[in-house]
C-alpha positions as CSV (number, residue, x, y, z in Angstrom):
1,X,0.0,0.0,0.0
2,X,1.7,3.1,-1.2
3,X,2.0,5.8,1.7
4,X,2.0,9.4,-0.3
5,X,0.9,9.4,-4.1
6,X,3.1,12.2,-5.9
7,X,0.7,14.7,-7.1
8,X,1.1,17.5,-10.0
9,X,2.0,20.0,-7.6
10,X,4.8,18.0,-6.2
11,X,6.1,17.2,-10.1
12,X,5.2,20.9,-10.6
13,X,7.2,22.1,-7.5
14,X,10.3,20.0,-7.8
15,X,10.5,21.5,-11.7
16,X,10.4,25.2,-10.1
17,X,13.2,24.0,-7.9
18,X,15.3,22.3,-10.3
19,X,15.4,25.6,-12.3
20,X,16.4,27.5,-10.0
21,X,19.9,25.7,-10.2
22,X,21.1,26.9,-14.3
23,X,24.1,24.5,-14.1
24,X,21.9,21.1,-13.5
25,X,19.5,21.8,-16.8
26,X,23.0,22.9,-18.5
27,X,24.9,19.4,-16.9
28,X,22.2,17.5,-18.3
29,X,21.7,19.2,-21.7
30,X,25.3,18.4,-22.7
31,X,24.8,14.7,-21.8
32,X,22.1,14.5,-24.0
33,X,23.9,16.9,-26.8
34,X,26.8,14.5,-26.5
35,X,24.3,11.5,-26.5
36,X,22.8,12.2,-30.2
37,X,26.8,13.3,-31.3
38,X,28.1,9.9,-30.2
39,X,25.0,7.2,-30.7
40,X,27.4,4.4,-31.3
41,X,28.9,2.2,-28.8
42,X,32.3,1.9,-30.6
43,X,35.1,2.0,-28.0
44,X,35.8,5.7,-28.2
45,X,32.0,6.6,-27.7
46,X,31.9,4.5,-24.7
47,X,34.9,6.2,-23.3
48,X,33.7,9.7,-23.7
49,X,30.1,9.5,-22.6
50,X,31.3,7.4,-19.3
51,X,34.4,10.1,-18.9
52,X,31.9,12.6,-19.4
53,X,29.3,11.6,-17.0
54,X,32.1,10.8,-14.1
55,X,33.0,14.0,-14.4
56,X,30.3,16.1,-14.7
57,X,28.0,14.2,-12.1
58,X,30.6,13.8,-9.9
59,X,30.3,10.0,-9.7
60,X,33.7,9.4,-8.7
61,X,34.6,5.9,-10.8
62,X,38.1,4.8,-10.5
63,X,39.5,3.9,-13.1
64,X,37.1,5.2,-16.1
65,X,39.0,3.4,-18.8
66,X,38.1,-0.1,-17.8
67,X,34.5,1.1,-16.8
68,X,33.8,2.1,-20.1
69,X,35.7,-0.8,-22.2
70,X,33.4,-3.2,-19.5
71,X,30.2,-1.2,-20.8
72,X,31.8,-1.5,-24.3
73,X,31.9,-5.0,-24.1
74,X,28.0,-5.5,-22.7
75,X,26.4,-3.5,-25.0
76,X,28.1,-4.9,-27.7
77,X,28.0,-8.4,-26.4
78,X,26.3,-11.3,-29.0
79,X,23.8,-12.1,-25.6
80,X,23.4,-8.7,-24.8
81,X,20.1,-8.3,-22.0
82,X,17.1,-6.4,-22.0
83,X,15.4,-3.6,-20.2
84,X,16.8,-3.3,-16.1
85,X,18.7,-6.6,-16.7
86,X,21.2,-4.5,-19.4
87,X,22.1,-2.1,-16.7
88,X,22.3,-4.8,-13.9
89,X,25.5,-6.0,-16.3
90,X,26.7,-2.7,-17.2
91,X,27.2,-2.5,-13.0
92,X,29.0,-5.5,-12.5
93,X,32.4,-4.3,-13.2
94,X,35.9,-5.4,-11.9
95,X,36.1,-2.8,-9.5
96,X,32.9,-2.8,-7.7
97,X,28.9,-2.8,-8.2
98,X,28.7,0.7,-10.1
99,X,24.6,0.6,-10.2
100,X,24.7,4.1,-10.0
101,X,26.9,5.3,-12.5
102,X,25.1,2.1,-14.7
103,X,21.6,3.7,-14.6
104,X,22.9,7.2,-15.1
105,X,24.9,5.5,-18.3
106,X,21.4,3.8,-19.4
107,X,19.5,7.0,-19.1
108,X,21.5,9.6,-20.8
109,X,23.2,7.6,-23.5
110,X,20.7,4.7,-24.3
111,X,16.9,5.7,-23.5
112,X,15.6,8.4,-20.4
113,X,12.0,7.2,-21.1
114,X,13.2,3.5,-19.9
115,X,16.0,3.4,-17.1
116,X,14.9,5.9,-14.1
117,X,18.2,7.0,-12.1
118,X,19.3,5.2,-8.9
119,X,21.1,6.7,-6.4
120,X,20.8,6.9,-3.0
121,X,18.8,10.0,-2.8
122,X,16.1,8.7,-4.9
123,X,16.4,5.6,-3.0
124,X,15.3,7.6,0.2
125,X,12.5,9.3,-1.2
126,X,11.4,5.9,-3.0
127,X,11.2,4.2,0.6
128,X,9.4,6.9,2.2
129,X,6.5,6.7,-0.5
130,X,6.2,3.0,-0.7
131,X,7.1,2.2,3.0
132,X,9.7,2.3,5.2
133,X,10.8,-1.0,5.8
134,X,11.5,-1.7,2.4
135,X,15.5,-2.6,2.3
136,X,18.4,-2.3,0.2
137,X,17.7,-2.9,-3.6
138,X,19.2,-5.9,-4.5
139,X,19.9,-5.0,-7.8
140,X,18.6,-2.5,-10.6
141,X,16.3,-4.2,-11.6
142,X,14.4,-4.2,-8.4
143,X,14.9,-0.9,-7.9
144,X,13.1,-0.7,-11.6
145,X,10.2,-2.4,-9.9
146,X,9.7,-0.3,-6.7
147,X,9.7,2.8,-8.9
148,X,7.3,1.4,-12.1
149,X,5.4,0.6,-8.6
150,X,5.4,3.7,-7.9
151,X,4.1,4.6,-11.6
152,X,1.5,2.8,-11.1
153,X,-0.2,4.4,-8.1
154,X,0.3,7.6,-9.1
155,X,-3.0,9.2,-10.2
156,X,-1.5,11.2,-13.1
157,X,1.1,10.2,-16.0
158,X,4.8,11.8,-15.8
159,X,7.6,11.3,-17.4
160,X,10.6,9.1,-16.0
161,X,12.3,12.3,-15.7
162,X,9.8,14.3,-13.8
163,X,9.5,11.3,-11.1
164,X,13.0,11.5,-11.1
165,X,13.8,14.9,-10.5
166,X,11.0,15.1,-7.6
167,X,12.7,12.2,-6.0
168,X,16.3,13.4,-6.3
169,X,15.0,16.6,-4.5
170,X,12.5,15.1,-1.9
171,X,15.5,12.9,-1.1
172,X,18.3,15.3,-0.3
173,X,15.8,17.5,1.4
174,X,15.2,14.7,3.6
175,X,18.6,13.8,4.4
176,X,18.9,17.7,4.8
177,X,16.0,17.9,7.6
178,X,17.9,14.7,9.1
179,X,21.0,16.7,9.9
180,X,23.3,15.2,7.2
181,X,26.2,16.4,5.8
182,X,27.4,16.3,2.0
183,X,25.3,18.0,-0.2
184,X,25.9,20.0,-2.8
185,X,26.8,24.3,-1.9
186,X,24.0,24.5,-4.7
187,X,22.0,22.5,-2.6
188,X,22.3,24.1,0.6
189,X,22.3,27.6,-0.5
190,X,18.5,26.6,-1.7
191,X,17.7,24.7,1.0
192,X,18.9,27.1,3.5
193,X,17.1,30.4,1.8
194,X,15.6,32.8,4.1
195,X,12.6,33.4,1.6
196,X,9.7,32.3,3.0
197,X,8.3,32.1,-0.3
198,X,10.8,29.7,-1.2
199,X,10.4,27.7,2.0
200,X,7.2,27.4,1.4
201,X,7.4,25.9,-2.0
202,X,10.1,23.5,-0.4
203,X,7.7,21.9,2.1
204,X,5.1,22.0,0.3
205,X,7.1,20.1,-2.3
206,X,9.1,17.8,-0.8
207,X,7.8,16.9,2.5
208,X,6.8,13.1,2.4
């Protein structure tokens, strides 16, 4: 039984937020620019787009250059997998489980209308709306299902995008009201505002 439905003023909200921060709509809009430049999945593609996204989303992979010739080799693999299952072996890389950096990969460079985001600010948000005691993903692909889940008890249709946005923000606002540490100074600078317009719009918004 899902606990709060996300509403059209909540999708609505978390936009109005998320433009208030130029350099995350700019961030994002030269992933997809260099998305449609670089469509193939050729070794050099594969090297810029994951070099690309390290850097610019601050993912922090070791070793890049082995990340992206082990995404080379999935997508270009004779058994390649489907849907959630393609990014589950995109993640399984030599140095570690890299489903974050996997679903980010899958959403900017392959389709946004089919892999939503994981991290663990999403993650939060997705809990607090489906339930609390709901535990660690065990992989992408059941992350895929809590948020399709989610989809589906919404009254309205959004985007992948929109519910991902909202639960990026409703997330870190969260973990902000908790007391934590390690958000972005964009972030807290909004967060922190002394507008009580703006704090308004942030409760209203993100409050689960």
């Amino acid at each position: 039984m899902v606990s709060h439905r996300i509403t059209k003023t909540k999708i609505q909200g978390a936009q109005d937020l998320w433009n208030r921060i130029p350099a995350y709509a700019y961030t994002d809009a030269s992933l997809q620019a260099l998305a449609v430049r670089f469509p193939e999945n050729d070794r050099e593609s594969c090297l810029l787009k994951a070099a690309a996204l390290n850097a610019l989303y601050n993912t922090n992979v070791r070793h890049i250059v082995d990340v992206a010739e082990h995404i080379h080799r999935v997508l270009n693999a004779a058994n390649q997998p489907k849907g959630p299952e393609l990014v589950n072996r995109m993640a399984e890389t030599r140095t570690g489980n890299l489903r974050s950096f996997a679903s980010k990969y899958a959403h900017f460079f392959l389709d946004p209308n089919s892999y939503p985001i994981y991290d663990k600010y999403t993650l939060i948000s997705l809990r607090l709306h489906l339930g609390h005691n709901l535990a660690e993903p065990k992989s992408y692909s059941q992350y895929n299902d809590w948020f399709q889940r989610l989809i589906s008890l919404t009254e309205q249709s959004f985007s992948i995008k929109q519910i991902d946005t909202y639960l990026w923000f409703s997330g870190m606002y969260h973990f902000h009201l908790q007391g934590e540490t390690g958000l972005s100074k964009d972030i807290l600078k909004l967060f922190g505002s002394d507008d009580p317009t703006l704090q308004d719009l942030l409760r209203g918004t993100l409050q689960v």
